[in-house]
N, C-alpha and C positions, 0 to 999 in steps of 0.2 A: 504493500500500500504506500501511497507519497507518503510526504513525512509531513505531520504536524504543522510545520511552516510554508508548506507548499499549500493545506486544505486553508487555513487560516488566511494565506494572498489572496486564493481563489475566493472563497466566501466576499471579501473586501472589494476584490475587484470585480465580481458579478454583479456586487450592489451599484457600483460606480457606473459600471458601464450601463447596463438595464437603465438606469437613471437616461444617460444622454442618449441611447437611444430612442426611447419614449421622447425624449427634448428634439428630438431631431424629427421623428415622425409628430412630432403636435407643431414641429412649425416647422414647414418643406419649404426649400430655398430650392431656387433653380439659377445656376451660374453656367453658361456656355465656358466662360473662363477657366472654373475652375478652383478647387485649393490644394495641395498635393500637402498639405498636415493640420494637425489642429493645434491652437494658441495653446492651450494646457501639458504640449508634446515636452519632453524634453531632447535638446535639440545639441546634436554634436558640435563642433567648429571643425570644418575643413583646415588640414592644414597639407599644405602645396609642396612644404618640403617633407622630407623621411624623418617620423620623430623615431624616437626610441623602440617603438615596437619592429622596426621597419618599413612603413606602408607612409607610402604619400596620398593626400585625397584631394579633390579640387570640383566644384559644383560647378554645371553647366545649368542652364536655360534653351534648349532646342526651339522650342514653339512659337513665337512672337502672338499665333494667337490661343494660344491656353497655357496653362501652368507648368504642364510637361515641364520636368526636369531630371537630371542627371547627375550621379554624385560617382564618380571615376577613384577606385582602390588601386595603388601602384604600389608593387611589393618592389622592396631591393635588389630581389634578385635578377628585378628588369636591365640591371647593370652589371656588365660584362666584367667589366676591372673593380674586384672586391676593395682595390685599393682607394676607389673615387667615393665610397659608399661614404668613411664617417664626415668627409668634404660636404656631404650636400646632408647631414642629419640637422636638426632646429637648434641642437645646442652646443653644435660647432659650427658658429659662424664662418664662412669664408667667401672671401670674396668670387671664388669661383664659381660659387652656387646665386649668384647674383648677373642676372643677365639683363644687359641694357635695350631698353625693347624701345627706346626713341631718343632722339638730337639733343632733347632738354633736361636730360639727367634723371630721366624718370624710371627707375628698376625695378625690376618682379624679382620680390625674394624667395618664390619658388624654385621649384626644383624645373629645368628646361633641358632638352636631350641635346647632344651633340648633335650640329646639323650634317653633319658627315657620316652618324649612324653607326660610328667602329667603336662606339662603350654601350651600344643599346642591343638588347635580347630580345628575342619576338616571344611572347607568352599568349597563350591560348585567353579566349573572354568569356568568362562568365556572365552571362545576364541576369541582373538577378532579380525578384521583384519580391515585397516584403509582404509580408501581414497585417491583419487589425480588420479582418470581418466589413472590409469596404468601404468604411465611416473612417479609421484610423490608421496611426502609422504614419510612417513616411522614410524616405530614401538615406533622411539625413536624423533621424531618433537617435540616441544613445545604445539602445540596445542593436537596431540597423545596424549604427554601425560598427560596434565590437564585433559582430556575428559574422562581416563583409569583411575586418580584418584578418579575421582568424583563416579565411577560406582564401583571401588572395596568399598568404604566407603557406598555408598549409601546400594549397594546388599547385603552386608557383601560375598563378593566374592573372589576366588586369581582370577586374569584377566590378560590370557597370550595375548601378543601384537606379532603379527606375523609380521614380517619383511621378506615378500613374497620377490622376485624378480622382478624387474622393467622392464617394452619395455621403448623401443626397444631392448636393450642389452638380452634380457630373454620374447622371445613372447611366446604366447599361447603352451601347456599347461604349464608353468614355475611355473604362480601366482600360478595356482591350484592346481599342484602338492606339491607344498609350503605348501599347505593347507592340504591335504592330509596326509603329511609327518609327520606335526607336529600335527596329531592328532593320528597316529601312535606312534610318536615319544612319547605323553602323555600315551598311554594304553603301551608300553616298559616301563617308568618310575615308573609308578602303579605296576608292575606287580615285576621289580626289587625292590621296597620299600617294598613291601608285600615279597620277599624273604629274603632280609635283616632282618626285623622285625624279621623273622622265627628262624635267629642266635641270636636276644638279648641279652638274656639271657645265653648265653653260654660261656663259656671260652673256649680258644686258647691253643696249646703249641708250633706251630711252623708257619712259615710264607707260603703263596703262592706264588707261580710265575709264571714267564714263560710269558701267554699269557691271562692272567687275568684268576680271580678266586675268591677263599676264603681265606683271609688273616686278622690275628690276630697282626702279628710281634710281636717278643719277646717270653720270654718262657712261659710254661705254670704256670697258676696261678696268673699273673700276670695284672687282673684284663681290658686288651684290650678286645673291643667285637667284634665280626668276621668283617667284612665288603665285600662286593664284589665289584671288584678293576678292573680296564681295566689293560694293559700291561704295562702300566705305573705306574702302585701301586693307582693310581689315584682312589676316589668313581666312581661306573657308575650311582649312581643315584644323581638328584637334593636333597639338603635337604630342600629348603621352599614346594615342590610339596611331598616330601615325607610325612611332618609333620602337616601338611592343609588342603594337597590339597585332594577332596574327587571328585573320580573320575566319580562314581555313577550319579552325578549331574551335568553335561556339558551342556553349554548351547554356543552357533553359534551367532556372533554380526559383521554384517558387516554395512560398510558405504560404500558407494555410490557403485565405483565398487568392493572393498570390501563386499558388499553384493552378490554379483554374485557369490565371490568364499564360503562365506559362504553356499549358496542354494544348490554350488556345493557337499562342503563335507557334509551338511546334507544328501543327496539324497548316495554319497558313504559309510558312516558310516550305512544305511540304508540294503545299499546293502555287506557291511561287516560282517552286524549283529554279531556273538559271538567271530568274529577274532578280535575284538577288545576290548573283556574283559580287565580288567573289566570299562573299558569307556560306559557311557552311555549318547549319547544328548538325552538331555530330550526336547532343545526348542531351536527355531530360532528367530531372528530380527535381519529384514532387513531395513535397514534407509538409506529412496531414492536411493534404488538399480538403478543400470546402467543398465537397462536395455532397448532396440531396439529393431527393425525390420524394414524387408522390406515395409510392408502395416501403413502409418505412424497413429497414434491416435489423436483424437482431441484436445489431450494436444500438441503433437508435431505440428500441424500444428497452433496452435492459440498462442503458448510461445515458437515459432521456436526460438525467439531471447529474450529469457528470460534472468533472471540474473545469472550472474558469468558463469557457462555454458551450453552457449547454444547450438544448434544441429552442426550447423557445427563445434565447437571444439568439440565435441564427436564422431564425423566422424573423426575427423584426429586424436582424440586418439586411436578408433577402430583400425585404420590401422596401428597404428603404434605397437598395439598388436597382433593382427590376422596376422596367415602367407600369406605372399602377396597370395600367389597359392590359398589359401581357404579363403578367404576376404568374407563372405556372413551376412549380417546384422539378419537372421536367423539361425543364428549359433548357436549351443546350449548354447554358453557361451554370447549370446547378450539375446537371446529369450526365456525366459522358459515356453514361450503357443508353441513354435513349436509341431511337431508333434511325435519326433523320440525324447521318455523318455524311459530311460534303466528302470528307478525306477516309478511304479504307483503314480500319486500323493498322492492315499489315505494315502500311507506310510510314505507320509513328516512330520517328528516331528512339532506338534504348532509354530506355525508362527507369531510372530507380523512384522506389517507392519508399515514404519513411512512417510509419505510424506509429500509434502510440497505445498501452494497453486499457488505459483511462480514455481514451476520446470516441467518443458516440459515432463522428464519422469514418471510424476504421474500415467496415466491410464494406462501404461501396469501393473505398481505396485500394482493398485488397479484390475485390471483384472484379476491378478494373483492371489489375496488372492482371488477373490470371486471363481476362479475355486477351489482351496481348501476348501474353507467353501462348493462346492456342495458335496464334499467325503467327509464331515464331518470331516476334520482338523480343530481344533482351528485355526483358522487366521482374529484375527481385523484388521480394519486398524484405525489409527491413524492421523485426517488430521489437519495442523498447518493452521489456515489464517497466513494471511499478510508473511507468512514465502517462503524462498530460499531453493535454493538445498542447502545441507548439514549446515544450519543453525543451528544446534546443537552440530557442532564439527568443527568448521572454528574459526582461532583464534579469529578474529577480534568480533564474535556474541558468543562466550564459555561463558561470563558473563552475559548474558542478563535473563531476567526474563522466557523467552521461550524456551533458551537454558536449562535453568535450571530444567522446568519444564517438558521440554521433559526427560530430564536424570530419573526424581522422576515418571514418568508416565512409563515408560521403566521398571523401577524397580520393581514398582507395578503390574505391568503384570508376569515379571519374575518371583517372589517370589511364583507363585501359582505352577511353577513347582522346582524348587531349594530350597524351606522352605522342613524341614523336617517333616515328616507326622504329621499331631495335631496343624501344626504350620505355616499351609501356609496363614491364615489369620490374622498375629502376626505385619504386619506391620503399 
């Protein structure tokens, strides 16, 4: 059984949360824009250079018209020469980890890759998209992001953190298209780095403009190397994704209802196939997906009132996702045994499963891998005793021995499609 301090959060936190969602269904806001956390969140700080743990982070904004955002995990091991590492950590200042990025002495004290590319290592991407039952969460939490450190160091991975869209303000399809976007948005930045790369070696003699393009500044000979710039003069590509990140190797990491929208964009990346050159998911896991239905499972009817959440707060996060008009608990986005699949299962990338022996939605979870394992998809499942829903990424259980070993149990499964060939048994 959990321990004492685990039923005692749970209890706390069910009252908490049941409260704001009743608050949230007695007053429905509807925002196209968007919020991707709530004010009450506690909220990390990015920091650009390697602190101590090893892991550099740095928040994007993709969307100009919704909240869509991006929080980028960069482990050390992104760097070639062990010896540049303690140069660029937060509390060894050096000037070399300061790069002048304009004429007026204006400098980013992050961390910036060699434009030559001979200290930077290509690492596989994790996408990862978090939990909080639709209403909460977010890319950049406290607990996000200890849980996004531990997996870019463990995997030797970059691990992009999606800060989807939250309901009520942004129901269905909002999260998914979120997901969708920014996996678009990664095969657009591959594809721009791969162009870029193309000018390196080139020299400039006059500048671009106008409406973005190719631009050197300055005259020729003058040792600038081209870059491709939006309207603004501005780069359009990232440079930790251009220098790292290796697109070839993508791999889908959802939590709870963040697994749902991972399943999602696995099955569209599927159904995308070469329009999304050169991205490639190789592999999914999904940890204690959110997943329902109409016809309840013997998990739901024996752990209806299990810990932290139980079925009636999953009924009133549902609705406060799903539009009122199409409310159906077999909805493709609750149910992935319904019956109406655009994409064959047999096509779903390798599947890990994680669940937990306390959480009510285990057996649609495990019902789920074993319809995969019959089309011969890779998909184990993974079952925790004594363990809760999302006990491996909840602040209060991130340090625990189980928490721990779920992360290293994750990783070991991963490494068999993200190790590069000759090397997938290296860990």
């Amino acid at each position: 059984m959990p321990s004492v301090t685990v039923k005692l959060y749970s209890v706390l936190s069910k009252f908490f949360l049941k409260r704001k969602l009743q608050t949230l269904i007695e007053s429905p806001t509807h925002n196209p824009y968007g919020i991707v956390s709530r004010p009450d969140e506690t909220i990390a700080a990015a920091n650009p250079s390697f602190s101590d743990d090893g892991v550099a982070t740095k928040d994007l904004h993709i969307d100009p018209l919704t909240s869509l955002s991006l929080r980028i995990f960069l482990p050390d091991s992104a760097i070639v020469s062990p010896k540049s590492i303690p140069d660029l950590r937060v509390r060894v200042p050096s000037s070399r980890s300061l790069k002048k990025v304009s004429d007026n002495g204006v400098v980013y004290g992050g961390y910036s890759p060699e434009k030559s590319g001979r200290n930077c290592r290509k690492l596989p991407i994790i996408l990862q998209f978090h939990g909080g039952g639709w209403v909460t969460g977010g890319s950049d939490t406290v607990a996000n992001d200890v849980f996004c450190r531990r997996l870019a160091k463990l995997c030797d991975a970059v691990v992009v953190a999606v800060g989807y869209r939250l309901a009520p303000e942004s129901r269905f399809p909002a999260a998914f298209d979120d997901g969708v976007k920014v996996l678009n948005w990664l095969a657009k930045q591959a594809n721009l780095a791969e162009c870029d790369r193309s000018f390196g070696n080139r020299m400039v003699g006059g500048g671009g403009g106008g409406r973005g393009g190719v631009t050197g500044g300055g005259g020729g000979g003058d040792g600038r190397r081209r870059q491709i710039v939006d309207g603004f003069g501005a780069s359009m590509f990232e440079p930790w994704l251009a220098a790292h990140a290796d697109p070839s190797r993508c791999v889908l990491l959802g939590v709870s209802c963040g697994a749902n929208i991972a399943n999602y964009v696995a099955k569209y990346s599927v159904k995308a196939g070469k329009l999304l050159d050169p991205i490639r998911v190789v592999a999914q896991v999904l940890m204690y997906p959110f997943f329902i239905g109409t016809t309840p499972t013997p998990s739901e009817v024996k752990l209806c009132n299990s810990y932290l959440y139980d079925k009636s707060m999953s009924l009133l996060a549902w609705k406060l996702f799903l539009p009122e008009e199409d409310f159906n608990l077999d909805h493709p986005a609750c149910n992935p045994l319904n019956s109406g699949r655009e994409v064959p299962l047999k096509y779903t990338p390798p599947t890990l499963t994680i669940v937990a022996e306390h959480d009510w939605m285990r057996d649609r979870a495990i019902a789920y891998s074993e319809e995969l394992r019959k089309v011969n998809v890779d998909a184990p499942v993974l079952d925790y005793k004594d363990a809760i829903h999302e006990f491996a990424t909840l602040d209060v259980l991130l340090k625990t021995p189980q928490a721990q070993a779920c992360s290293e149990d994750i990783c070991i499964w991963m490494k068999k499609y993200i190790s590069l060939r000759g090397h997938e048994f290296s860990y």
